[in-house]
C-alpha positions as CSV (number, residue, x, y, z in Angstrom):
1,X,0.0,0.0,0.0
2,X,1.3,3.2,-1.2
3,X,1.0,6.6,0.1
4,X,-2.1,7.4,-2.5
5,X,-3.9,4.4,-0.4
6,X,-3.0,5.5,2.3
7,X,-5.1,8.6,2.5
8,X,-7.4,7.2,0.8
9,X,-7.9,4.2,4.0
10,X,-11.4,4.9,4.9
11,X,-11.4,3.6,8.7
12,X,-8.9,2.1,11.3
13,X,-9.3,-1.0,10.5
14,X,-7.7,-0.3,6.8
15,X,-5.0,1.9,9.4
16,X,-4.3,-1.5,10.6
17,X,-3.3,-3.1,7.3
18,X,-0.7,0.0,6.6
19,X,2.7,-1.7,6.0
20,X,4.4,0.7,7.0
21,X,8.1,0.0,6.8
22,X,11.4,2.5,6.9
23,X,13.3,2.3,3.3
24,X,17.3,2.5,3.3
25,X,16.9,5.0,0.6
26,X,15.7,7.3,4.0
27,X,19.5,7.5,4.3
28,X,20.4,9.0,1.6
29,X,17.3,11.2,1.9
30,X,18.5,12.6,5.2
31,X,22.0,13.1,3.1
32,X,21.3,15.2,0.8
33,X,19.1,17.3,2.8
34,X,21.9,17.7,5.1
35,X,24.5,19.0,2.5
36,X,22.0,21.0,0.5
37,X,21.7,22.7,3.8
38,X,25.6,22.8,4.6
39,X,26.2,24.1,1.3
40,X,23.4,26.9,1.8
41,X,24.8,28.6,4.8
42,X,28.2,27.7,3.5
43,X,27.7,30.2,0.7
44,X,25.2,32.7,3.3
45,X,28.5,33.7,4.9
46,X,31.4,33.8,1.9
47,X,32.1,37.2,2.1
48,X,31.9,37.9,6.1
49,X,34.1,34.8,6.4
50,X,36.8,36.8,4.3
51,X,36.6,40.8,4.5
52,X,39.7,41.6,3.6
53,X,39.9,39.4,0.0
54,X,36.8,40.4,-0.4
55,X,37.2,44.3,-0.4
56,X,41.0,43.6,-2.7
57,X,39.0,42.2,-4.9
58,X,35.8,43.9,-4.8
59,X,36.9,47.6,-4.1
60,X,33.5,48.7,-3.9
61,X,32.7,46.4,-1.2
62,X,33.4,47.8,2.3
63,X,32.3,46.6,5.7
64,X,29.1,48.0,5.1
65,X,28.2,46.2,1.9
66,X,29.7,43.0,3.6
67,X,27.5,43.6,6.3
68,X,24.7,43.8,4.1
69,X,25.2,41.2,2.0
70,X,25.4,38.4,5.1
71,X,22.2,40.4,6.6
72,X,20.3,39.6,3.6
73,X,19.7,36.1,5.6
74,X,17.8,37.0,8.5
75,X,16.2,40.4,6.7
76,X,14.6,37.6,4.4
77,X,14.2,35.3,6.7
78,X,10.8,36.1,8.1
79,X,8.9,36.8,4.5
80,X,10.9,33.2,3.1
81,X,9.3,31.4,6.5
82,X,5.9,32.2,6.1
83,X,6.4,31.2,2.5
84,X,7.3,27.6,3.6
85,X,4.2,27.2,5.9
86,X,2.3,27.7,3.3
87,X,4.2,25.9,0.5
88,X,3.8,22.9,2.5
89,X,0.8,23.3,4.2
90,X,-0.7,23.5,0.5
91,X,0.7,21.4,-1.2
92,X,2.2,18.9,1.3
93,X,4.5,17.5,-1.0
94,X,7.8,18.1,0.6
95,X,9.5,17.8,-2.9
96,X,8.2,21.2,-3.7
97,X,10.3,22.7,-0.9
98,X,13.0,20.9,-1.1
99,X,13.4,22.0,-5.0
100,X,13.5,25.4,-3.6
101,X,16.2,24.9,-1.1
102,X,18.0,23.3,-3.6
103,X,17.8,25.3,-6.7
104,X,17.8,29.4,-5.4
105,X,21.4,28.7,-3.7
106,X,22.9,27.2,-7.0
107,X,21.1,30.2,-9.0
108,X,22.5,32.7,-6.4
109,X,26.0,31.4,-6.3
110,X,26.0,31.7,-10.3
111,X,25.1,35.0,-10.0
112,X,27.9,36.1,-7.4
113,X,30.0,34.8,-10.2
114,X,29.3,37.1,-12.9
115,X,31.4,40.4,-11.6
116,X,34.3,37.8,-11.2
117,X,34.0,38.3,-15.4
118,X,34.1,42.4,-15.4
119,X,37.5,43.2,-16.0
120,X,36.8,46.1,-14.3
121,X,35.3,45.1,-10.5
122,X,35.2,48.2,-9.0
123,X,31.9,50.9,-8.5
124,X,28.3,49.4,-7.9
125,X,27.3,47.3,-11.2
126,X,29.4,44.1,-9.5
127,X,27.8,44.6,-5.8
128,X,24.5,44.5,-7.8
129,X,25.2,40.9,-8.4
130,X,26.3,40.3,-5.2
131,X,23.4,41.4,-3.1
132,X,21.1,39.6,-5.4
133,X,23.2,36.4,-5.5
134,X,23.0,36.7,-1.6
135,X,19.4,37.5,-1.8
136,X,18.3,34.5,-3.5
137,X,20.5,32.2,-1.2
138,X,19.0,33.7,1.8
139,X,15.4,32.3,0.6
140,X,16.4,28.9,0.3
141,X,17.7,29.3,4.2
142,X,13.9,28.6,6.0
143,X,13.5,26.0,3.3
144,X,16.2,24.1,5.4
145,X,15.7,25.3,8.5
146,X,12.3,25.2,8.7
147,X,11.1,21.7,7.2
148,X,13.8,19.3,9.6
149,X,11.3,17.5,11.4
150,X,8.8,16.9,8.3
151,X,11.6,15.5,6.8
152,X,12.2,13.4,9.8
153,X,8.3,12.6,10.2
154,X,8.0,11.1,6.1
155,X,10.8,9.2,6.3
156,X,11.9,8.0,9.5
157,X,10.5,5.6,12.0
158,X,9.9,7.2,15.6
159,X,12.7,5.1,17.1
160,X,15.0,7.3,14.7
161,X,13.5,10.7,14.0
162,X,15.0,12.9,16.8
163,X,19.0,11.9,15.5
164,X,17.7,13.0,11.7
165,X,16.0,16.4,13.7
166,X,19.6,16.7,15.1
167,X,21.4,15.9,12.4
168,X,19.3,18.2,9.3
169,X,19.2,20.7,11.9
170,X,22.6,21.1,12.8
171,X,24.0,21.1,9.3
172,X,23.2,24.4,8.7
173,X,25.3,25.3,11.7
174,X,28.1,23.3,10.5
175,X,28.1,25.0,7.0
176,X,29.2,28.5,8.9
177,X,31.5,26.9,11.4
178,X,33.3,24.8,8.6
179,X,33.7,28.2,6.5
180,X,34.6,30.5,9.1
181,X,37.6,28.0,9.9
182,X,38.6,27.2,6.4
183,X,37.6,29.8,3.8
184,X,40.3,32.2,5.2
185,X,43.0,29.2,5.0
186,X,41.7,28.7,1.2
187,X,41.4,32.5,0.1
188,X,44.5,34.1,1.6
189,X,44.4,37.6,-1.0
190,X,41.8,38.5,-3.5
191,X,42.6,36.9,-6.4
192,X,41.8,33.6,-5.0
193,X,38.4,34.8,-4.5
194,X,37.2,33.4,-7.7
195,X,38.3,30.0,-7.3
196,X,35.9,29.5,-4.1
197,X,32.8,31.2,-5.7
198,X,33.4,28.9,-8.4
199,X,33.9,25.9,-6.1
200,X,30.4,26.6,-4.0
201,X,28.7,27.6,-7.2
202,X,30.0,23.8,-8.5
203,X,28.5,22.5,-5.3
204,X,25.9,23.8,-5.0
205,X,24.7,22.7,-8.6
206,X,25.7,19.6,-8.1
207,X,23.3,19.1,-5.1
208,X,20.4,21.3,-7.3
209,X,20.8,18.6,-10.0
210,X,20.6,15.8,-8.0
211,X,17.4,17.1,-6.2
212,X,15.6,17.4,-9.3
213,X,16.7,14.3,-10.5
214,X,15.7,12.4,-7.0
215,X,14.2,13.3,-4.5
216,X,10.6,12.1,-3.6
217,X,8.4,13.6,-1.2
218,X,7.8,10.5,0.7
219,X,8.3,6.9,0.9
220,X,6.1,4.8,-1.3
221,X,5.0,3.3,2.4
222,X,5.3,6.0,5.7
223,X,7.2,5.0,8.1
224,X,4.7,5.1,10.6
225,X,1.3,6.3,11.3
226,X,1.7,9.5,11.9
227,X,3.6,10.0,8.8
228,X,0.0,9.2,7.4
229,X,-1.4,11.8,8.3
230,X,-0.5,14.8,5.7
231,X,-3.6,16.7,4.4
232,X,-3.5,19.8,2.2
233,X,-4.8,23.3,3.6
234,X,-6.3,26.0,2.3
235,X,-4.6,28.8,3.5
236,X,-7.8,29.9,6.1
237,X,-7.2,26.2,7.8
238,X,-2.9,27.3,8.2
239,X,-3.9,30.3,9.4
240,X,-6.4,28.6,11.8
241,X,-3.8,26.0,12.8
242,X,-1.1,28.6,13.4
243,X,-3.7,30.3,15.5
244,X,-4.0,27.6,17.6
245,X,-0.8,26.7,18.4
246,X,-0.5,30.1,19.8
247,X,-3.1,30.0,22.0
248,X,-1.0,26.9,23.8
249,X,0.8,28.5,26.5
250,X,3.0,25.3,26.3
251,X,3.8,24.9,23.2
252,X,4.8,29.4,22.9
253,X,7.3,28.1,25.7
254,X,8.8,25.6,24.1
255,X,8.8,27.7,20.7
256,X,10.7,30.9,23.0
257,X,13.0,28.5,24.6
258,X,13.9,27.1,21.4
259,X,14.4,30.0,19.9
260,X,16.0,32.7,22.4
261,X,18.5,29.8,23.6
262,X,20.4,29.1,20.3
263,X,19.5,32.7,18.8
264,X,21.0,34.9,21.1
265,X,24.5,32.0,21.5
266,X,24.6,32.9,17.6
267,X,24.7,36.5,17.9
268,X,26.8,36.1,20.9
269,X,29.5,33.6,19.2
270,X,29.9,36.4,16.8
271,X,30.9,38.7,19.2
272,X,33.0,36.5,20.9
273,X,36.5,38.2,19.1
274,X,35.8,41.8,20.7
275,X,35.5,39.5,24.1
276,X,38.7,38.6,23.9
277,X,40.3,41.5,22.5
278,X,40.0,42.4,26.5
279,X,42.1,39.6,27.4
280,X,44.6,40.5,24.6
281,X,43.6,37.5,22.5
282,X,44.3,37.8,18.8
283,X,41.9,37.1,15.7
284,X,42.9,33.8,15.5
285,X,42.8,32.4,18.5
286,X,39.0,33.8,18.4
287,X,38.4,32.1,15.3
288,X,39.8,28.8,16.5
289,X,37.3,29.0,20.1
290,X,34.5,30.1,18.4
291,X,34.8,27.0,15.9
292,X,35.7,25.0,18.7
293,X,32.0,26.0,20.5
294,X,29.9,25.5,17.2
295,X,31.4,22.2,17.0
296,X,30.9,20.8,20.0
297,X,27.3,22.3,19.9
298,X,26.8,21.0,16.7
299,X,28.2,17.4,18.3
300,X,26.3,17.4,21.1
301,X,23.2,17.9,19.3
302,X,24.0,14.8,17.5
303,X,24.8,12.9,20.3
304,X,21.2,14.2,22.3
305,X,19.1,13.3,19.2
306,X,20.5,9.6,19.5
307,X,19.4,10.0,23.0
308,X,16.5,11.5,22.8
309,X,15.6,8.5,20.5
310,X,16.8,5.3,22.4
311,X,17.3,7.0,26.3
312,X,14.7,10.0,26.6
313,X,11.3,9.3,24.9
314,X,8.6,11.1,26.1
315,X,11.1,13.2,28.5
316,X,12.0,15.8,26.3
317,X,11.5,18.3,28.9
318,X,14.2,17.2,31.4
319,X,16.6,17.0,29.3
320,X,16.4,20.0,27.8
321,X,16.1,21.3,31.7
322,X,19.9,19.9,32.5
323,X,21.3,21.0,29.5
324,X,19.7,24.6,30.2
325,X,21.0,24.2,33.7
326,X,24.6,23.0,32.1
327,X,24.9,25.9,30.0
328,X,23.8,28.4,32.7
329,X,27.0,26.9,35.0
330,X,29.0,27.6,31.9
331,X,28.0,31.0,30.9
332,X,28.5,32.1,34.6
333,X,32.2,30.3,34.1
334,X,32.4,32.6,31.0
335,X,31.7,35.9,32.9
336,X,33.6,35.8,35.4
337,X,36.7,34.9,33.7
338,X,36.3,38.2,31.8
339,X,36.1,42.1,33.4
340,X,32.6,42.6,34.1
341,X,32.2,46.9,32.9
342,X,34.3,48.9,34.1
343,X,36.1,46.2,36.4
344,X,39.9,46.3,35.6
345,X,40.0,42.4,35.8
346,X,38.0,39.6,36.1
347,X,36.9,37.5,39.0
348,X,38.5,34.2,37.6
349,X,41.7,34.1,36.6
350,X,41.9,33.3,32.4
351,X,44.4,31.4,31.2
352,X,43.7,30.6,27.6
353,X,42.8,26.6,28.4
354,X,40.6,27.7,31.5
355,X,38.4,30.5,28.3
356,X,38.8,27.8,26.0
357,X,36.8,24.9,28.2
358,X,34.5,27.3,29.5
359,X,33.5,28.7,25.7
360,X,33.6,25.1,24.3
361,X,30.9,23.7,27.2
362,X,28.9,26.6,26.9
363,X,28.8,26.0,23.1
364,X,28.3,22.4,23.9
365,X,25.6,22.5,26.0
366,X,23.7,25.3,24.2
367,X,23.6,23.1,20.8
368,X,22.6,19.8,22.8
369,X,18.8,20.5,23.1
370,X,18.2,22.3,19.7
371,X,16.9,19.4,18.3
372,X,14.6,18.3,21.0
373,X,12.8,21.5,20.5
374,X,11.5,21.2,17.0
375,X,10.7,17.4,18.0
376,X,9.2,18.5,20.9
377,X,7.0,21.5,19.3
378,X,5.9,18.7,16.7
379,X,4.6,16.5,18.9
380,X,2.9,19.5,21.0
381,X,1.2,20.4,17.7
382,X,0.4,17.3,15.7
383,X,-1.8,16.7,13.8
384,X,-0.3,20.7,12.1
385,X,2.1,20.1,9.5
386,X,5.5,20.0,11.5
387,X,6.9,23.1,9.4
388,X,4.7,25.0,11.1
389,X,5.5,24.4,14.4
390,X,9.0,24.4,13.2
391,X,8.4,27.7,10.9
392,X,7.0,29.6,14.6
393,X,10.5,28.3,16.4
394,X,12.7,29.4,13.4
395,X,10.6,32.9,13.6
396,X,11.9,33.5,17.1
397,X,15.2,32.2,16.8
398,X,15.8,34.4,14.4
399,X,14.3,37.6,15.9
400,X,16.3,36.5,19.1
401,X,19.4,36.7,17.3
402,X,19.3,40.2,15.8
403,X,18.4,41.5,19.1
404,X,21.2,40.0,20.8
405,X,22.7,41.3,17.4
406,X,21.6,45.0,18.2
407,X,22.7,44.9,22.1
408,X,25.9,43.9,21.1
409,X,26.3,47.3,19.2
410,X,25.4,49.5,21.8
411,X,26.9,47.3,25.1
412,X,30.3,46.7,26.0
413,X,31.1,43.0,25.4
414,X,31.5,42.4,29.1
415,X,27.7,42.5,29.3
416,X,27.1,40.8,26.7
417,X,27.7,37.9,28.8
418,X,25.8,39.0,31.2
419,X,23.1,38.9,28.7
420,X,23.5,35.2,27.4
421,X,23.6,34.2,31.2
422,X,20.3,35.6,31.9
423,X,19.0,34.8,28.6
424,X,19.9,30.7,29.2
425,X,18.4,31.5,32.8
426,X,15.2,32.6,31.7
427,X,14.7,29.9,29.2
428,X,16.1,27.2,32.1
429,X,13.1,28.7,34.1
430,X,10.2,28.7,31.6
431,X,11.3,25.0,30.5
432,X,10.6,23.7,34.2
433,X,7.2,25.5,34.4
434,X,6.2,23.7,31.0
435,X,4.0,21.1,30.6
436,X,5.2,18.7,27.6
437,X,2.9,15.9,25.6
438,X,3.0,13.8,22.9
439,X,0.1,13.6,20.9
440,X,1.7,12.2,17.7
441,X,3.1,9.5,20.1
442,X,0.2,9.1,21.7
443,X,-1.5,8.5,18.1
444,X,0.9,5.9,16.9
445,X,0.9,3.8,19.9
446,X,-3.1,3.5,19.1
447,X,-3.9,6.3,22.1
448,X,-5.8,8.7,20.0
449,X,-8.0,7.1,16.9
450,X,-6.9,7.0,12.9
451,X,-9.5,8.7,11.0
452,X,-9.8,9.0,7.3
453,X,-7.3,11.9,6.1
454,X,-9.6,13.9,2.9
455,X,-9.3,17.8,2.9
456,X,-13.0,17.0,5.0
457,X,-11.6,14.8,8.0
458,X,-8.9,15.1,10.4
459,X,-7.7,13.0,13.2
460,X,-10.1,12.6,16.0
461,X,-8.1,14.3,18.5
462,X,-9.3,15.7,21.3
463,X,-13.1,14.8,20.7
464,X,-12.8,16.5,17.5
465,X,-15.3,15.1,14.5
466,X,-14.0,14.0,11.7
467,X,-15.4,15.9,9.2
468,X,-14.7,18.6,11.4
469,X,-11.8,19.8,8.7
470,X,-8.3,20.6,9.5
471,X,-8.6,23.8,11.8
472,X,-10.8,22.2,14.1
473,X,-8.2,19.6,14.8
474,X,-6.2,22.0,15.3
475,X,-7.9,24.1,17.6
476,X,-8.2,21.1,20.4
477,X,-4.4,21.4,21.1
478,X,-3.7,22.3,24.5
């Protein structure tokens, strides 16, 4: 039985008779996701990755226009997201997003190439083509981040869907932390510029092509019965269901937590260098710290997705609670090893392997629960498409990020600190008074009844009737 019969199964007993089954081919699926999405904020951050080869061989482009071009991300961030929701809530074939996440970063990274042919690179015409090579990379970025756990939902079973959370989540992460570390190593001067815009461009197309040429929205059997139930919605029933998850005090926690926590330690990460200008620490040893933070966060992650899977199910919330409680320790380990305002010193003393363990477990376990959240969130939510719940997370990560973003232009980086202790604080707070469930759990272990899924019927969850449509189901979240 394919996925066609499948919503067309007209009562549980057909349910029953699903075979469902989890295809090796998921593997591969869960690859190419994850480098589309390396490759994506891989090319996002080219140019802030190397200023100075940037500006030798673009004259025009000064630490404004660099500025701009990697802001283009998060200023497009919000329009692309709600453009996802919607893509897949009307649709809901995850091909269709997927194409785009795919195909605008190859586009865009052909585009950045065509200055590289002026022979003369300097004035506006060649920044042109940068900002709008950077402008149609930064769409593809919700495409990515958003759509991690539907991904996980189609094609995974739920004994494995956390670790491919964790691991299409954090690729995106990895992308910058990779190219921060070696993009200035490859491009030492300007005229090497070319030869890594022609590189990610080659990548980049590679990955587009291979999209296009496979890559199915779901198995020909789901993986398991929640992955059966995908309806189409009109874009009145996405509103309705986005409305309803907001009226889940809950599930806004879990969606705040998820985003302030890993928002702000992004902006924060990025500020890290001024930090440790105050401790006379050079460029370099900034760059090799903060690298050394987004990998073990991105490691972790990994490691709490396995976790979550085999160790954790159904306790979502705790963990996330000691990891919270982790990195708070750490972030107060980090401020008092530097010279809190106008302090001459700092309470700790910092030798450079005491700042680097401190930086590298606060990275660690900041990254660690990321994934739980957007698992988490979907369960909270289901039956809602999980890029929704996942598209409302991304929304305030994002929007935590630049605020962190603008504090750090108007505060001294010794409160900046101060600021990501509070801000893990607050989130380690909210997490204990939340109140986790697992309704899409609770649906494939027979708890909550299979229903028919037409455009009419949803679910009966929560007493909800099945020809109730799809907002209805959604409005008996709690």
């Amino acid at each position: 039985m394919d996925v066609k019969n499948v919503l067309a199964a007209e009562n549980e007993e057909d349910f029953q008779k699903i075979p469902y089954k989890a295809y090796p081919k998921r593997w591969y699926i869960l690859a190419l996701f994850t480098l589309v999405s390396f490759a994506q904020s891989a090319i996002w951050m080219t140019f802030s990755a190397i200023p100075e080869a940037t500006h030798s061989y673009f004259p025009g482009a000064d630490d404004t226009v660099i500025t701009i071009l990697l802001a283009w991300g998060p200023i497009l961030f919000f329009p692309a997201t709600v453009a996802v929701m919607w893509m897949d809530a009307y649709f809901a074939k995850f091909r269709y997003c997927m194409l785009v996440a795919a195909s605008f970063p190859a586009l865009g990274s052909i585009v950045r190439l065509i200055p590289c042919l002026f022979s003369n690179r300097e004035g506006v015409t060649p920044l042109i083509f940068l900002h709008f090579g950077q402008i149609l990379n930064g769409i593809a970025g919700p495409y990515v981040m958003s759509t991690t756990s539907r991904l996980s939902l189609l094609w995974f079973p739920p004994g494995e869907r956390t670790f491919s959370t964790a691991t299409a989540t954090l690729a995106n992460q990895l992308g910058c932390c990779i190219g921060y570390l070696v993009e200035p190593m490859v491009v030492a001067q300007g005229s090497s510029l070319p030869g890594l815009l022609i590189f990610e461009a080659g990548l980049a197309c590679t990955l587009a092509v291979a999209t296009w040429i496979h890559f199915p929205s779901a198995p020909p059997s789901p993986p398991s019965q929640g992955a059966t139930q995908t309806v189409p919605q009109t874009t009145r029933e996405l509103l309705s269901s986005m409305a309803a998850c907001l009226r889940s005090p809950s599930f806004v926690a879990v969606v705040c937590l998820g985003g302030i926590a890993p928002g702000v330690f992004a902006a924060w990460s990025g500020t890290l260098p001024l930090a440790l200008a105050q401790l006379d620490y050079g460029p370099q040893v900034a760059g090799l710290l903060s690298f050394a933070a987004n990998l073990a966060s991105i490691g972790a992650g990994i490691l709490l997705g396995w976790l979550g899977d085999h160790c954790f199910r159904r306790r979502f919330k705790w963990l996330i609670f000691g990891c919270l409680l982790l990195d708070m320790a750490a972030f107060v380990w980090v401020t008092l090893s530097f010279p809190l305002g106008a302090a001459p010193a700092s309470v700790l003393p910092h030798p450079l392997g005491a700042v680097f363990v401190a930086v590298v477990l606060a990275g660690l376990f900041n990254g660690a629960p990321n994934p739980l959240f957007y698992e988490l969130a979907a369960e909270m939510t289901f039956p809602v498409s999980a890029s929704t719940s996942a598209g409302l997370l991304t929304f305030v990560l994002n929007g935590a990020c630049l605020v962190e973003l603008l504090l750090s232009a108007s505060l001294s980086p010794a409160y900046i600190h101060l600021v990501m202790t509070a801000a893990v604080a607050l989130c380690a707070l909210l997490m204990l008074l939340t109140r986790e469930w697992y309704r899409r759990s609770d649906f494939e272990a027979g708890l909550l009844a299979p229903v028919p899924q037409a455009r009419e019927q949803v679910p009966l969850l929560g007493g909800v009737s099945a020809s109730a449509g799809p907002e209805a189901a959604a409005s008996s979240i709690q």
